[in-house]
C-alpha positions as CSV (number, residue, x, y, z in Angstrom):
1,X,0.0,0.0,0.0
2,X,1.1,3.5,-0.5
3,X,-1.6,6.2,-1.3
4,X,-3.8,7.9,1.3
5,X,-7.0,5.6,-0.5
6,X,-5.0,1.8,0.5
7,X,-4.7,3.1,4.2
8,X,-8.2,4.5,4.4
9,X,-10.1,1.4,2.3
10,X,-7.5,-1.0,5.2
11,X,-8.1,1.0,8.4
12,X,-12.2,0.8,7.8
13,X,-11.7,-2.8,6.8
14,X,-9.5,-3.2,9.7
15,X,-7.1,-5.2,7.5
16,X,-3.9,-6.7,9.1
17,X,-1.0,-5.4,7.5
18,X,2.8,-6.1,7.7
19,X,5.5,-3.6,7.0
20,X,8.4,-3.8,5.4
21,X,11.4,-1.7,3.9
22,X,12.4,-3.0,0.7
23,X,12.4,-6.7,0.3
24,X,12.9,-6.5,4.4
25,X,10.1,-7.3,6.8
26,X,10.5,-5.1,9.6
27,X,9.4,-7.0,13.0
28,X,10.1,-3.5,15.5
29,X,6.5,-3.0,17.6
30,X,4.5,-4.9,14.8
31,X,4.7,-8.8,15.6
32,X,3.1,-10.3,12.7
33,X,1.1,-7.5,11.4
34,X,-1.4,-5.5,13.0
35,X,-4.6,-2.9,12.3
36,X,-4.3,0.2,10.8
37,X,-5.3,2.6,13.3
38,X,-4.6,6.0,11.3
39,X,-2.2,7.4,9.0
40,X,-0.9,11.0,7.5
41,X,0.9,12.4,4.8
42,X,4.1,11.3,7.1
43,X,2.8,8.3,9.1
44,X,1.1,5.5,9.4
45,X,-0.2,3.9,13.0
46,X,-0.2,0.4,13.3
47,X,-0.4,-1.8,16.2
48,X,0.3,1.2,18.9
49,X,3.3,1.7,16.7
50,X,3.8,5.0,14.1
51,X,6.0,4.2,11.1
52,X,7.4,7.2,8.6
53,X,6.0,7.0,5.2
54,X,9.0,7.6,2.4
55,X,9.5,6.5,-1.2
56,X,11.1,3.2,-1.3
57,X,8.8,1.5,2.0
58,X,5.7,-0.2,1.4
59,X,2.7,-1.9,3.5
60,X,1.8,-5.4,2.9
């Protein structure tokens, strides 16, 4: 996911997402995945946890 309409359409569905940098998962204050609980033009909450939105990351 990367536009503002995949978080919004996945934090209504409350859709379990993973993130990851790259080809990496990253496993730092998301276990497996968690809901989306909000997101901005810089962020996205998931899990209790807020991870920067840049070029190059991307949302599973």
């Amino acid at each position: 996911m990367e536009s503002d309409a995949d978080f919004h359409v996945a934090a209504l569905a409350q859709s379990k997402v993973s993130v990851c940098c790259g080809q990496k998962m990253i496993q730092k204050g998301v276990d497996y995945g968690g809901i989306v609980e909000g997101y901005s033009p810089e962020s996205i909450k998931i899990a209790g946890g807020r991870f920067i939105r840049e070029r190059g990351s991307a949302l599973k």
